[in-house]
C-alpha positions as CSV (number, residue, x, y, z in Angstrom):
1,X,0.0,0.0,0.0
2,X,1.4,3.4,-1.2
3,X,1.0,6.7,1.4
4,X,1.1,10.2,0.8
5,X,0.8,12.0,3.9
6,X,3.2,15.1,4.9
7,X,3.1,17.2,7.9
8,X,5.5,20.3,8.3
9,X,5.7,22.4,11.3
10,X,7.8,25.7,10.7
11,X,7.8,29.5,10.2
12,X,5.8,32.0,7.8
13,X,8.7,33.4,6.1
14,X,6.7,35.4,3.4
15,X,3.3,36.7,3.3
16,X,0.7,34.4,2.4
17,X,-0.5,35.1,-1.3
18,X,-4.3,34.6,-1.7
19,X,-6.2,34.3,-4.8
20,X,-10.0,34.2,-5.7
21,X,-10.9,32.5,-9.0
22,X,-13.2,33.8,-11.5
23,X,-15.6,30.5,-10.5
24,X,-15.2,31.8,-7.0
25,X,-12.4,29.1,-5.7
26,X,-9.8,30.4,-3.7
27,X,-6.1,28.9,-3.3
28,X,-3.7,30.0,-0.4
29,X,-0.1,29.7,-0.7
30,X,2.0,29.6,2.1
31,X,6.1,29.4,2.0
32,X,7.5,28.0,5.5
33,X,11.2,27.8,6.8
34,X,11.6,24.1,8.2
35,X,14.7,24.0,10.5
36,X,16.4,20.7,10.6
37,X,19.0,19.7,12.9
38,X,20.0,15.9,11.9
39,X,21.9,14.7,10.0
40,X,23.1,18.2,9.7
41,X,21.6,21.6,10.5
42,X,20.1,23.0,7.3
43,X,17.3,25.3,6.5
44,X,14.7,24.4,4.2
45,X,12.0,26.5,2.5
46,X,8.8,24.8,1.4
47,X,5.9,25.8,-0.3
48,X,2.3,24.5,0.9
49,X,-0.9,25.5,-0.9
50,X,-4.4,25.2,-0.1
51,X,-7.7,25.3,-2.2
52,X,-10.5,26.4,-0.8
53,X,-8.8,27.7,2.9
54,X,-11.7,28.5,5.3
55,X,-12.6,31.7,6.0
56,X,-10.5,32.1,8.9
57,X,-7.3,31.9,7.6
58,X,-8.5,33.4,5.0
59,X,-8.9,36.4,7.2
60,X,-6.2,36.2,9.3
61,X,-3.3,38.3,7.7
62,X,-0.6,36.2,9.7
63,X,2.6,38.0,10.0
64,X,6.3,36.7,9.0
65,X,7.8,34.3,11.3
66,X,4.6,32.9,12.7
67,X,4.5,29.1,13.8
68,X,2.1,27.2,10.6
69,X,1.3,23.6,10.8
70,X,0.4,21.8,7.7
71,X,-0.5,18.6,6.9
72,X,-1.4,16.9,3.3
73,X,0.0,15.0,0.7
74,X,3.7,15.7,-1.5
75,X,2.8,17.1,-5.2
76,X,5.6,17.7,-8.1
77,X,4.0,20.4,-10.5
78,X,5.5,20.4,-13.7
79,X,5.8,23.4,-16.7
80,X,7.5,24.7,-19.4
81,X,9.8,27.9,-20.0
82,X,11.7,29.5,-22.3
83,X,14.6,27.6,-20.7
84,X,12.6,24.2,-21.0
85,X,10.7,21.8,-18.3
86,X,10.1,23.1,-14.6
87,X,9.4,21.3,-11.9
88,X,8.4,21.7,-7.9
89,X,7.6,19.8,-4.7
90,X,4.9,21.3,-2.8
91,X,2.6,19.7,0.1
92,X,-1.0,20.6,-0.8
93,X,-2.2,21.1,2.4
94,X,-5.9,19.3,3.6
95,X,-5.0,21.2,7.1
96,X,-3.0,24.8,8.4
97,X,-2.9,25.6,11.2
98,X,-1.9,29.4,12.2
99,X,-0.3,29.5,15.8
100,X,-0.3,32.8,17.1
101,X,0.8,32.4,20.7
102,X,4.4,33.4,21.5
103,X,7.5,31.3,20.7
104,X,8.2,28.9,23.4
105,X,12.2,28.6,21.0
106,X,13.1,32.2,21.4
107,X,11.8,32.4,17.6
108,X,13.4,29.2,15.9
């Protein structure tokens, strides 16, 4: 049996781009900084988005450097450029979750 499931727990480090669709759907795209520590310390930046966000993250305007949790599956996107074939990883997220509380890691 073949699973899909991702779950990232990190930092806002842009502003979250919203869109609204002509049809009325609405994608949110998040990037997060995932700190790793093992096997070596490293920095990651990830994209998640979301179709169809609720209306309360939808609202809420979350600043840089704000905790997210996401979960949902791994996704490669591919496209063409002038310089030929694209390609990304990206979680599309089923879940975020917006944690506005202070940071308990002095902002790590």
């Amino acid at each position: 049996m073949d699973l899909n499931l991702v779950v990232l727990s990190g930092r806002l480090c842009a502003p979250a781009e919203i869109r609204q669709f002509d049809n009325g759907t609405r994608l949110a795209r998040y990037l997060l900084t995932v700190r790793s520590e093992r096997p070596r310390q490293r920095v990651d930046v990830l994209p998640v988005t979301m179709w169809d966000p609720p209306d309360e993250l939808v609202d809420a305007d979350p600043v840089v450097g704000v905790r997210v949790w996401a979960a949902g599956t791994a996704q490669r996107r591919f496209w063409s450029e002038s310089e030929g074939r694209r390609s990304r990883i990206e979680l599309v997220a089923e879940q975020v979750c917006l944690r506005t509380e202070p940071a308990e890691d002095g902002g790590h």
